[in-house]
N, C-alpha and C positions, 0 to 999 in steps of 0.2 A: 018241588022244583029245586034243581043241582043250584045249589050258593054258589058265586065267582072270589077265589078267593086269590089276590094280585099276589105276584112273584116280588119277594122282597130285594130292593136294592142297597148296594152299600154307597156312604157318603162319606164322602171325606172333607170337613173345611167347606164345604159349599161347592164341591166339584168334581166330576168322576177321579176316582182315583187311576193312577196313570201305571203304568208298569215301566221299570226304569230302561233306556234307550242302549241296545247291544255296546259293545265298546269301542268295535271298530263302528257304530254309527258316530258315537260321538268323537272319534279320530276323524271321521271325516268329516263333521260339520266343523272343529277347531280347526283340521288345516285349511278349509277354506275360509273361513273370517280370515285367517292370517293372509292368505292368498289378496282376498280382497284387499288388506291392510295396508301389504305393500304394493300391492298394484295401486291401491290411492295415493300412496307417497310418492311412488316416482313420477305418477302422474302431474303430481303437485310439485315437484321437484323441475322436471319437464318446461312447466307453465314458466316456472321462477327464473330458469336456463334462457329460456324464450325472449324472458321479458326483458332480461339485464342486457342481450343484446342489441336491443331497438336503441333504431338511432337516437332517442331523447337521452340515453346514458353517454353518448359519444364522447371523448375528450373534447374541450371548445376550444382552449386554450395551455399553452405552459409558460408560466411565466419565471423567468432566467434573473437570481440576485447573488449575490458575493463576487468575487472576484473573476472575472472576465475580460483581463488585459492583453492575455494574449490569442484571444478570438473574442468574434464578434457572436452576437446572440440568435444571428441565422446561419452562421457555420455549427453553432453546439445544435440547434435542431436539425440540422440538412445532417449531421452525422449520431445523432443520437434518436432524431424519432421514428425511422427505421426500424430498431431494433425493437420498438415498444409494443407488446403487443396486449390486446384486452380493450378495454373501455375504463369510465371514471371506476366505475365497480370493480369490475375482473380483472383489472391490471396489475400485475405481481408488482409488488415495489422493492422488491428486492434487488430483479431483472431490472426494473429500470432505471436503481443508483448504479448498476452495474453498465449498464450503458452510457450515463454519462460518462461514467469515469473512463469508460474506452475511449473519448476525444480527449486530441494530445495537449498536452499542458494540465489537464482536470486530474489533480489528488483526490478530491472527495468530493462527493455529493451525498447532498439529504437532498429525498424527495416524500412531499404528501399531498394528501389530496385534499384541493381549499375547493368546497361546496358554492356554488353550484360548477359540477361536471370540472375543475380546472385542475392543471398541476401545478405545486409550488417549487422551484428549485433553486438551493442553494449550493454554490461551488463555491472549492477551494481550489487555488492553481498552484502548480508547482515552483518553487524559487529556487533557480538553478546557483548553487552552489561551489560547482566543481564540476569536468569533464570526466567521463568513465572512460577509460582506457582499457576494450574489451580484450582479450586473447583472441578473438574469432576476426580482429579487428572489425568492427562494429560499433564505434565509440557510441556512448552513450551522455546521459547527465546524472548529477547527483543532485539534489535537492536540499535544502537548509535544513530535512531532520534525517540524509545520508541515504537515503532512498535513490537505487537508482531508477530512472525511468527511459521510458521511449518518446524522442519528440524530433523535430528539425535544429540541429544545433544551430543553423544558417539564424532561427529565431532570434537567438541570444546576442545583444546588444554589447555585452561586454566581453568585450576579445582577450580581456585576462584573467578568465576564468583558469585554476590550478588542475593540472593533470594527476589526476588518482591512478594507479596503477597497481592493481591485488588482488591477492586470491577470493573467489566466488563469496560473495556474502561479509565482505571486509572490508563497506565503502564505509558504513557509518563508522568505525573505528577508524580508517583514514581519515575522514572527516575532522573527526574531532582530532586528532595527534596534527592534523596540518594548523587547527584552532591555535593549537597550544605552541607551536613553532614560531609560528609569525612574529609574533613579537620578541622572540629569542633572537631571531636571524637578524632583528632592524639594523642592527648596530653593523653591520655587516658592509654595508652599502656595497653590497652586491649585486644587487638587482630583486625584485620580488622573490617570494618561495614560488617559483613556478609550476612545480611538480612533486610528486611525492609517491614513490613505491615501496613494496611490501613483498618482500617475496615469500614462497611458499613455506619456509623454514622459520618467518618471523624476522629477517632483517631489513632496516630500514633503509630507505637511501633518498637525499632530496636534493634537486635540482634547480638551481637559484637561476635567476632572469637574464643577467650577462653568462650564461653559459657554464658554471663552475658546476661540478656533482660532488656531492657532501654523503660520504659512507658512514650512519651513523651506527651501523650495526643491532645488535638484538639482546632483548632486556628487557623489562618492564618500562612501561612508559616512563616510569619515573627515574630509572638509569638510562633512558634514552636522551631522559630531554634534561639531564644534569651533563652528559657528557658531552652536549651540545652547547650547552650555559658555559664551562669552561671554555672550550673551542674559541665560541665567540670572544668571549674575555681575551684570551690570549693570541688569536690572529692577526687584532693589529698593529703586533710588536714586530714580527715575523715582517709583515706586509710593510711597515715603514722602515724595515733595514734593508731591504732590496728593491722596493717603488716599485714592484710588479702586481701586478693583479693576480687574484686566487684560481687558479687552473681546476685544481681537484686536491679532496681531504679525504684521509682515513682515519675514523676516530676506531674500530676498531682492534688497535696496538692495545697490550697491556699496557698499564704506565703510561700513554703521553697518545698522541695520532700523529701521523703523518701529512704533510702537508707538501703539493705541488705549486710553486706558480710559475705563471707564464714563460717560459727561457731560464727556467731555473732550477737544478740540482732535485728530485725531492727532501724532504727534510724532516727530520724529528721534532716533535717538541713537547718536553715533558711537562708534567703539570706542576704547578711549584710544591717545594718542599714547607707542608708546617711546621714551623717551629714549635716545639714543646714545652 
């Protein structure tokens, strides 16, 4: 009788042995994991998008602190919350310090967000400092750090705010040269420094309260405001030998300026001689 004798098999490890997978098989089994991968993330992405929306993330509240003198805390929201757009979450806050500060009077704002769902905001307002005297006529205001801005000048309480008058981007340097004037002029008792221009070349010229225009010409501030320190010094020599009042001055003469008043000749006046 014919023996059965069994066909040998190979083992590998405890398990058929595999033969390895073509290569475009296994290109196509990695790009679909991947496939799946990102279609699980956007999907999750999706869910996340969904959520931040619902109304539980809504803003509830904004609540308005610093300085708010010259509006009230339901005019800054009736012109600022408008613009705002998003929820507690998705709300750009960059966009939204930007919005406040588009209502008129607001220099700055900081905005964050105070949990649960609220906003925080703190304002700065602008302290009008001086009138801008536009070329487009367009007057504007300047601010206490020479900033000009856009507001109702009708706002401003004080009707003897000084007139700026300069080329584009030369308020804060008016600013401060009118700083440094004022107390030069006191002695003057001319009336306040009411105004102050700059013309495009750099010369100065300033306009006192009774009406007089003072030419102080061009120089560093510090030869502007010494040839103005004499001036002063020396006007009311000039003014008490004819009882008139100061019409108009040029201080830019070499040696001395020139001086108008009222029904009177104009007139030189040098600066005194040092003795050596």
């Amino acid at each position: 009788m014919a023996s059965y004798v069994p066909h040998s098999f190979a083992f590998g490890q405890g398990s058929a042995a595999r033969a390895p997978l073509p290569a475009d098989v296994r290109l196509m089994q990695a790009t679909a994991n991947t496939l799946l991968l990102v279609a699980g993330v956007a999907v999750c992405v999706a869910a996340v998008a969904w959520a931040l929306r619902l109304p539980a993330f809504a803003l509830r509240a904004i609540r308005i602190d610093g300085e708010v003198a010259r509006n009230s805390e339901t005019t800054i929201r009736a012109n600022a919350a408008p613009k705002l757009a998003g929820n507690f979450v998705t709300l750009d806050l960059q966009k939204a310090r930007a919005a406040f500060e588009s209502v008129p009077w607001v220099r700055h704002a900081m905005v964050r967000r105070v949990w649960p769902m609220r906003l925080a905001v703190d304002l700065e307002e602008h302290k009008p400092a001086a009138l801008w005297a536009a070329a487009d006529g367009n007057d504007r205001l300047v601010n206490s750090f020479g900033e000009v801005f856009e507001a109702n000048i009708g706002d401003v309480e004080d009707d003897r705010l000084p007139r700026l008058q300069g080329p584009e981007g030369s308020a804060a340097l008016m600013l401060a040269m009118y700083q440094r004037l004022v107390p030069l002029i006191a002695p003057l008792q001319a009336g306040d420094l009411a105004g102050l221009h700059l013309s495009p070349r750099g010369s100065w010229r300033l306009s006192l309260g009774k009406g007089a225009t003072v030419e102080l010409g061009r120089g560093s501030d510090d030869e502007v405001l010494a040839r103005t320190q004499h001036f002063v010094r020396t006007l009311p020599q000039v003014v008490a030998a004819y009882q008139r009042p100061l019409e108009s001055a040029d201080l830019r003469h070499v040696g001395g300026f020139a001086v108008k008043l009222r029904g009177v000749t104009t007139q030189l006046s040098a600066p005194p001689v040092r003795k050596k």
